[in-house]
ROFIDREN-270104 format. One record per residue (C-alpha): residue number from 1; x, y, z. Coordinates in Angstrom, 3 decimals. Each point is the difference from the previous one (the first is absolute). Example, Ala and Ser with C-alpha at 12.3 -4.5 7.8 and 13.67 -1.06 7.14 Angstrom:
% residues 2
1:12.300:-4.500:7.800
2:1.370:3.440:-0.660
This chain:
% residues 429
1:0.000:0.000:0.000
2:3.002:2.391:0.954
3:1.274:-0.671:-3.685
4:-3.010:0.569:-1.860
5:-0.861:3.275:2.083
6:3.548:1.168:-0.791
7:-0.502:-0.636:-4.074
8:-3.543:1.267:-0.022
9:1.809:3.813:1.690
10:2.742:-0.237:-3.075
11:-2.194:-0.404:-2.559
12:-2.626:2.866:1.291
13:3.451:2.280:0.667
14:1.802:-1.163:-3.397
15:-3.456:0.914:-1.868
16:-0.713:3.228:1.890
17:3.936:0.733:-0.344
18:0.364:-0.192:-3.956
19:-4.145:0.330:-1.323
20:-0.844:2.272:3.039
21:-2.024:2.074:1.317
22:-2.881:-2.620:-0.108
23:-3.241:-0.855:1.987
24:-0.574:-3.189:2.027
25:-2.599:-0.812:-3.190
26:2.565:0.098:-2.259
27:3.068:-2.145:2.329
28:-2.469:-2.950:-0.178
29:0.521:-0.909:-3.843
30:3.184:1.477:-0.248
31:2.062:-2.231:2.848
32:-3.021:-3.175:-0.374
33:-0.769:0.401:3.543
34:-3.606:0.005:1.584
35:-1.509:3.588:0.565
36:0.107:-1.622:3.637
37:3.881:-0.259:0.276
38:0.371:3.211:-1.718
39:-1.768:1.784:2.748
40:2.026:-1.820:2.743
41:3.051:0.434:-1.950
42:-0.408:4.062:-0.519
43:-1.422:0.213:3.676
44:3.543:-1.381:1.340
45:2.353:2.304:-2.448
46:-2.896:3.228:0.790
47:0.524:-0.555:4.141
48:3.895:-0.227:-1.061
49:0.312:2.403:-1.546
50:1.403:-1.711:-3.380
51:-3.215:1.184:-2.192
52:-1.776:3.173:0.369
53:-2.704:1.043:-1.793
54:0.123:2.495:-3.539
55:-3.151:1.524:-0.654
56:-3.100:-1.576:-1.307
57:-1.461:-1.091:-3.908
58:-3.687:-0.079:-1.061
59:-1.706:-3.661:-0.106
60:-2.674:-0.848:-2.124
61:-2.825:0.623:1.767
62:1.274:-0.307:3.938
63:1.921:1.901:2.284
64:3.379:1.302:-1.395
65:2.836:-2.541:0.718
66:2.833:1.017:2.044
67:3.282:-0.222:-1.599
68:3.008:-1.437:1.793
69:4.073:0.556:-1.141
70:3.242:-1.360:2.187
71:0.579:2.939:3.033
72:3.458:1.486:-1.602
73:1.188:0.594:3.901
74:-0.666:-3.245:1.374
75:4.059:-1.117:-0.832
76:3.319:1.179:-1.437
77:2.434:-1.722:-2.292
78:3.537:1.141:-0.381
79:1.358:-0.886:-3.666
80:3.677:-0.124:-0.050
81:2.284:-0.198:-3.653
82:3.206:-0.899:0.486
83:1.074:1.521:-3.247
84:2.826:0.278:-2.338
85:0.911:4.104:0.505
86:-1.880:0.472:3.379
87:-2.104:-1.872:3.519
88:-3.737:0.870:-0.891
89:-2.484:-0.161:3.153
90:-3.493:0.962:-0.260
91:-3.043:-0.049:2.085
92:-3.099:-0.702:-0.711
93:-3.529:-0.393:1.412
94:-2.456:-2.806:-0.834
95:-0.934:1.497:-3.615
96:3.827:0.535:-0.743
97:-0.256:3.763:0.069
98:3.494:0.901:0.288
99:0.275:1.961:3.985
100:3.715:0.315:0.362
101:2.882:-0.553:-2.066
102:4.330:-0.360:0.441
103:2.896:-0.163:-1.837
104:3.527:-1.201:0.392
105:2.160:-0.061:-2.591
106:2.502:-2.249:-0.989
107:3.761:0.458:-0.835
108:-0.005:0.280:-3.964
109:4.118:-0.182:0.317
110:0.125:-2.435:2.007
111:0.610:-3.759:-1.257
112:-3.352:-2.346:0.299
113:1.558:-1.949:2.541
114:0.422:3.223:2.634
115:-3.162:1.428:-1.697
116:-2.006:-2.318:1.202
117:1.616:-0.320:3.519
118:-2.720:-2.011:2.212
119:0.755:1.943:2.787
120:-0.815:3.373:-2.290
121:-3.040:-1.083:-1.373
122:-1.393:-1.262:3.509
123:1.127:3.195:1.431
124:-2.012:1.400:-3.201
125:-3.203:-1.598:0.733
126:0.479:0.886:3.651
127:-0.061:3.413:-0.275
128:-2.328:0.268:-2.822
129:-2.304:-2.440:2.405
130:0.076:2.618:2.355
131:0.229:3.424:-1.752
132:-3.570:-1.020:-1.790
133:-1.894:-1.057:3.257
134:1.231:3.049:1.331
135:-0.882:2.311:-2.927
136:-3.289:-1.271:-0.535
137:-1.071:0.022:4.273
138:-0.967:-4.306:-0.376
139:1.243:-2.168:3.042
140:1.878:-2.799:-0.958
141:-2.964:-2.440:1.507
142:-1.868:0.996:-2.655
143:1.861:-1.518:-2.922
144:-1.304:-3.248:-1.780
145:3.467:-0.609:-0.447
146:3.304:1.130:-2.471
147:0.388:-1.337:-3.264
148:3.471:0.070:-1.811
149:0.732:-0.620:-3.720
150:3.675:-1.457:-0.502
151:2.447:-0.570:-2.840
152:0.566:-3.659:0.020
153:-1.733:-3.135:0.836
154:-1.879:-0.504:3.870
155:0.042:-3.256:1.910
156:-2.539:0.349:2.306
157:-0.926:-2.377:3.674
158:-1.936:-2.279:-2.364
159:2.828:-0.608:-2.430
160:1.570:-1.318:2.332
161:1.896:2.801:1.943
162:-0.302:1.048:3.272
163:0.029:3.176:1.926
164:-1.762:1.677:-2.424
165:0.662:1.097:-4.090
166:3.692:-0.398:-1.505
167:0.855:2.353:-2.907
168:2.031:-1.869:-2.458
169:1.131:2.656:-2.159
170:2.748:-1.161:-2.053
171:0.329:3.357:-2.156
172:0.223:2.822:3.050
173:1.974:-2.604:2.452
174:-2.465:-1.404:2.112
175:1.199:-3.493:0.789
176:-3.214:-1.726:1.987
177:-0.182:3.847:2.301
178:-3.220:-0.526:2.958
179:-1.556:3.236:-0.986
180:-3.129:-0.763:1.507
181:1.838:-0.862:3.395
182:2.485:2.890:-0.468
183:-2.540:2.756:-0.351
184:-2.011:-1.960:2.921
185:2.841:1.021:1.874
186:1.115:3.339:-0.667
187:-3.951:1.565:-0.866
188:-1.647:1.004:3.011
189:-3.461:-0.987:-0.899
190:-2.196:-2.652:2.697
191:0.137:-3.495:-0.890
192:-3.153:-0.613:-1.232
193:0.787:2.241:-2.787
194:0.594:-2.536:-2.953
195:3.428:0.849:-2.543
196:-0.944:-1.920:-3.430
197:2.477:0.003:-2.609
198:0.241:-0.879:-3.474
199:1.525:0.337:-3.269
200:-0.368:3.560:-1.472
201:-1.467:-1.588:-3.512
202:-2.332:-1.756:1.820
203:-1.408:2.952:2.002
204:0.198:2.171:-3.206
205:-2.103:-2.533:-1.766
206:-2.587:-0.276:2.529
207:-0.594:3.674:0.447
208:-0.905:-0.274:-3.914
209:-2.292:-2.806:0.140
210:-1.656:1.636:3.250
211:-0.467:3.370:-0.674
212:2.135:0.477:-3.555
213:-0.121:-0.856:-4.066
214:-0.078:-3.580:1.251
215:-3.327:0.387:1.407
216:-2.902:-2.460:-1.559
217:2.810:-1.813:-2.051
218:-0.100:-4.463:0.801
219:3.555:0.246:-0.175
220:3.230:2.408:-0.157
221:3.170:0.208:0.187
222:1.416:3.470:1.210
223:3.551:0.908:-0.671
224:2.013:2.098:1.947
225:2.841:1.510:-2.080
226:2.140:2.425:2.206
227:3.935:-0.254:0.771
228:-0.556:-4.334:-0.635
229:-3.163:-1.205:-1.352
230:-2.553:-2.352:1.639
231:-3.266:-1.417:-0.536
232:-3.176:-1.195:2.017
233:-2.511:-2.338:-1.245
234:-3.510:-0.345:0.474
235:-2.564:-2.365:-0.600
236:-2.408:1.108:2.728
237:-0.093:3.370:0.475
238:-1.376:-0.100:3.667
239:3.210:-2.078:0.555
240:3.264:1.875:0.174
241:1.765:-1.568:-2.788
242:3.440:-1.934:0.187
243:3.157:1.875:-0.889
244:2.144:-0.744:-2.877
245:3.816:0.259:-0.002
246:-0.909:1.224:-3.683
247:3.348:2.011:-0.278
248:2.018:-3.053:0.507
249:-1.118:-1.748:-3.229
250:2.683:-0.695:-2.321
251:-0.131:2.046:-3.108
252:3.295:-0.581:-1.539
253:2.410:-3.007:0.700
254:3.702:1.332:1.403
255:-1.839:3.312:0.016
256:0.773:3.105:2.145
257:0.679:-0.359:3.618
258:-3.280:0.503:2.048
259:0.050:1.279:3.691
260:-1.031:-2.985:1.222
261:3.444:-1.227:-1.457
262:-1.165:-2.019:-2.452
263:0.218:0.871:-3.640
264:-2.373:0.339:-2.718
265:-3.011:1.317:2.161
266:-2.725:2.365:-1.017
267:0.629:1.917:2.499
268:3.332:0.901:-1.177
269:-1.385:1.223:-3.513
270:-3.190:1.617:0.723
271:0.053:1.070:4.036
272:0.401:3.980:0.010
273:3.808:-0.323:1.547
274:1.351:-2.570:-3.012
275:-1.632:2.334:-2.494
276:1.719:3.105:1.025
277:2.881:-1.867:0.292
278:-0.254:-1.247:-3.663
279:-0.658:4.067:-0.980
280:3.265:0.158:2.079
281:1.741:-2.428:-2.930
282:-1.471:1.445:-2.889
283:1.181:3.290:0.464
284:-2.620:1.663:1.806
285:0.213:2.347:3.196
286:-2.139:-0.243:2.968
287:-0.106:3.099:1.978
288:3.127:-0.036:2.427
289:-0.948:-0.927:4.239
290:-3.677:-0.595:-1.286
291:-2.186:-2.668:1.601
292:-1.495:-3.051:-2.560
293:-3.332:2.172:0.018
294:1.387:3.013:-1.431
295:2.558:-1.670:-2.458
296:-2.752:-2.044:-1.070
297:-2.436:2.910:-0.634
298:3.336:1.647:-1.906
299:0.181:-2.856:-2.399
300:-3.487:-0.394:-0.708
301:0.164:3.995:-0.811
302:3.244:-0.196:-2.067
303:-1.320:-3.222:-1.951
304:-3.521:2.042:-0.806
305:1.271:4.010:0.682
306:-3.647:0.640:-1.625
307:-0.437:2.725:-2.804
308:3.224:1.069:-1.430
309:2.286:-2.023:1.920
310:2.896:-1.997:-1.034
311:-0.805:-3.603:1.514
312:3.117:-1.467:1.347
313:0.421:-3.261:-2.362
314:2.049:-1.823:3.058
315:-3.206:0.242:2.210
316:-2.465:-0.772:-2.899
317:1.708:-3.270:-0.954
318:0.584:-0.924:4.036
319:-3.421:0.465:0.418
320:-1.274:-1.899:-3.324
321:1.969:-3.139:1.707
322:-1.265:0.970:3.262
323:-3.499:-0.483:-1.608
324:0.833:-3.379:-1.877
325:1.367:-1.719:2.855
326:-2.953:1.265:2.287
327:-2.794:-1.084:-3.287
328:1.980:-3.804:0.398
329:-0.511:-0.012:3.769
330:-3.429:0.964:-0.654
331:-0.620:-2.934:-2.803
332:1.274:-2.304:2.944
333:-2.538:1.319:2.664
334:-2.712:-0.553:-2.827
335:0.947:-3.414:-0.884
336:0.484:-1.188:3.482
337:-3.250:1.720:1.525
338:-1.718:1.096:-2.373
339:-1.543:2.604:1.781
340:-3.037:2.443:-1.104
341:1.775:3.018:1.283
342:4.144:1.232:-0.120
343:0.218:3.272:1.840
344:3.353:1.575:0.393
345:0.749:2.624:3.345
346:3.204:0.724:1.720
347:1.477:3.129:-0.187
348:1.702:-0.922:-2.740
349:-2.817:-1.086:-2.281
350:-2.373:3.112:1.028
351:3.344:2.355:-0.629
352:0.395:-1.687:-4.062
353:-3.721:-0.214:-0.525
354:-2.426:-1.039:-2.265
355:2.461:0.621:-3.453
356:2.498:-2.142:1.440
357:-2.778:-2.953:1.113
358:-1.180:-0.020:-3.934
359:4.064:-1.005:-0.844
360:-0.445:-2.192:2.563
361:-3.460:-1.301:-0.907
362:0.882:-0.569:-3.604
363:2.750:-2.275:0.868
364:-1.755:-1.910:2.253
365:-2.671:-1.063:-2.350
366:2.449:-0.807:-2.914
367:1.743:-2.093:2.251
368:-3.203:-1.685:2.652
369:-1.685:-2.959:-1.793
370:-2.990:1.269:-1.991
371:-3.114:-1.091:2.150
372:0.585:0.962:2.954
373:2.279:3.275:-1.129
374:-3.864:0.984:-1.212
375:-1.792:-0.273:2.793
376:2.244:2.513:2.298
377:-0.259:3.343:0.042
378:3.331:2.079:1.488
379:-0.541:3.566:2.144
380:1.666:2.130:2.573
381:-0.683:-0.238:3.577
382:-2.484:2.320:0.772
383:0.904:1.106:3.588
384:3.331:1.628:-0.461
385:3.478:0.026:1.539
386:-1.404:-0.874:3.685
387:-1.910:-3.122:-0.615
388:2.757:-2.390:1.436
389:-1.175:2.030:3.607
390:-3.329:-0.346:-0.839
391:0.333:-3.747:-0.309
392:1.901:-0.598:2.408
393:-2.782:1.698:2.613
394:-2.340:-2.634:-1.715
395:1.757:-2.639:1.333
396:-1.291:0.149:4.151
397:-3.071:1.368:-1.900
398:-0.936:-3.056:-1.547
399:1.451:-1.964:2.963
400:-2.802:2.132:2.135
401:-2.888:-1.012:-2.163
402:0.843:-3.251:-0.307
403:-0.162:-0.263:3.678
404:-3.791:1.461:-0.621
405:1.545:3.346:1.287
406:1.447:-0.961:3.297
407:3.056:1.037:1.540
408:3.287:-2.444:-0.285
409:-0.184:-1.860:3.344
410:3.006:-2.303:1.292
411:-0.190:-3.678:-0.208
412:-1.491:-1.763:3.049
413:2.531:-1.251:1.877
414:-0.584:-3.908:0.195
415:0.220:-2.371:3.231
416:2.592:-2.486:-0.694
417:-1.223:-3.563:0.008
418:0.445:-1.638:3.389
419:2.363:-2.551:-1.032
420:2.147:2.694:-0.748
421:0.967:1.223:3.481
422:0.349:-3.199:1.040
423:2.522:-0.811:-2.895
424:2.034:3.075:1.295
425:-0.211:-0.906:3.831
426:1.242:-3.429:-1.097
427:2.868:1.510:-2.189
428:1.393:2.575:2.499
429:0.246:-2.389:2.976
């Protein structure tokens, strides 16, 4: 009975949450429950304080129906991005209105390895943590929990770990780091505040599918093209996807040397930092102490200077490969998945735009196998630069209504069975 009470309250706050504000007619068909349970359900979240009621509609013939929406201060979410030029923390209240945000930046001189220093980018999140409660007047008991988009791949408890999520993150020097228990450690937030962590694809891609150009697509795969590249994929869009190490696909045997070490990667043809470095090769001259973002934003301008320029032929042709090798990572993502959707964010992608994503689109077809190469349809990610933090709030989010939009609460602590003290009594004599 506990279980079923708990699914019936996420599927009235998941309907109310995305199709909302709705009347108590209109739950019943909508989540397949009884107009009974919807009125026991919606009494529960009302008292609460989870649902609150949003003005009223005309019925046909009866008294108008009240109208009921998700209470936008009944919880916070903090949405960390631990990014590739700066430590993103945002905070956020139930609808994902943005209340607070902070910024560290990262050492663009610096080598990855001391870049990404753990102890930095914990001390990062800590004061960001902080700085946005503070800014925005929210006690820290009122969080949901923190959500944190990573480079790199997450083992988490049920993978096998313990202690909490490991960051494996081969191409920023993260050999198996505890983030989870790290920043347990050094955040001053209570314990029952929940730290979920994941890879920054896979929060990217689920902030699409939620609330993005991914919405109402059956499947998806969302690509996040920045300093590296990465990918999510979806095939249930209330699901969060599964991350793919997309950038680590081998595009050209004995190829260039990736960061991960390797060679031959994607990664180290199309991510933002191999293609300026290419420019670098051909001639071309990034502006001198600038960050990726800006030298980026300078090639894109001297490859396409607009009316009456002189386009710079080094970054033209460095981007024309950039866009072939990107079009035949895309024909692999459509022959493997074959998803209905390819959306491409990142800072990276959203900075080269929709001219560069027909290069790449044109390739991809040409080289995808026909069927399902005509069944996709390619875009841009339609909520920006910030939709890794966005994402990554999502994560205790959807952790909350699974858990029909109660609190995290610690495991019971189980009796051992008899036989056990008595096995240790025995054993210590």
């Amino acid at each position: 009975m506990r279980d079923l009470r708990r699914e019936n309250r996420t599927a009235v706050l998941r309907r109310l949450y995305f199709d909302g504000p709705m009347s108590r007619f209109s739950l019943g068909p909508a989540t397949g429950l009884s107009s009974g349970s919807v009125s026991n359900v919606v009494a529960e979240l009302v008292a609460e304080g989870l649902v609150e009621e949003a003005g009223s509609v005309d019925s046909a013939g009866g008294r108008p129906r009240i109208l009921l929406r998700v209470a936008p201060a009944s919880g916070r979410m903090i949405g960390v991005d631990v990014g590739e030029t700066r430590v993103r923390v945002e905070l956020f209240d139930l609808t994902l209105t943005e209340l607070a945000r902070a910024e560290r930046p990262l050492d663009p001189a610096a080598e990855e390895g001391e870049r990404y220093d753990v102890g930095v980018v914990v001390g990062h999140i800590r004061e960001g943590v902080a700085e946005v409660l503070r800014t925005a007047g929210v006690p820290a008991e009122a969080l949901l929990g923190v959500g944190i988009g990573v480079p790199g791949i997450v083992e988490h408890p049920g993978d096998g770990g313990e202690g909490g999520a490991v960051v494996h993150g081969q191409t920023i020097g993260w050999d198996a780091v505890p983030l989870e228990r790290l920043l347990r450690e050094a955040v001053d937030l209570p314990a029952g505040v929940p730290f979920r962590i994941d890879n920054g694809a896979k929060t990217l891609g689920q902030a699409e599918m939620w609330f993005g150009a991914g919405r109402g697509a059956a499947s998806a795969v969302v690509v996040l093209f920045g300093s590296g590249v990465g990918a999510c994929v979806t095939s249930d869009p209330p699901s969060p996807g599964r991350a793919l190490e997309w950038g680590h696909l081998k595009v050209r045997v004995r190829g260039r040397r990736c960061r991960c070490g390797a060679q031959g990667c994607l990664e180290a043809y199309a991510g933002a930092s191999a293609l300026l470095e290419r420019w670098r090769e051909a001639g071309g001259e990034p502006p001198a102490g600038a960050d990726e973002e800006t030298a980026l934003a300078a090639m894109a301008a001297a490859a396409h200077p607009g009316e009456g320029g002189e386009p710079d032929p080094a970054a033209l042709a460095v981007l024309a490969e950039t866009a072939e090798y990107l079009g035949a990572g895309f024909a692999d993502l459509i022959n493997l998945f074959q998803p209905e959707r390819i959306l491409v964010g990142g800072w990276a992608g959203l900075l080269l735009g929709t001219r560069f994503l027909a290069a790449v689109e044109e390739h991809a077809r040409a080289y995808a196998l026909a069927y399902p190469a005509a069944r996709v349809t390619l875009g841009m990610s339609a909520l920006g630069p910030d939709a890794v933090t966005v994402g990554a709030a999502i994560l205790p989010l959807a952790d909350f209504f699974d858990r029909g939009g109660r609190r995290e609460e610690p495991d019971p602590v189980e009796e051992a069975p008899a036989w056990a003290e008595n096995v240790r009594e025995r054993t210590a004599r």
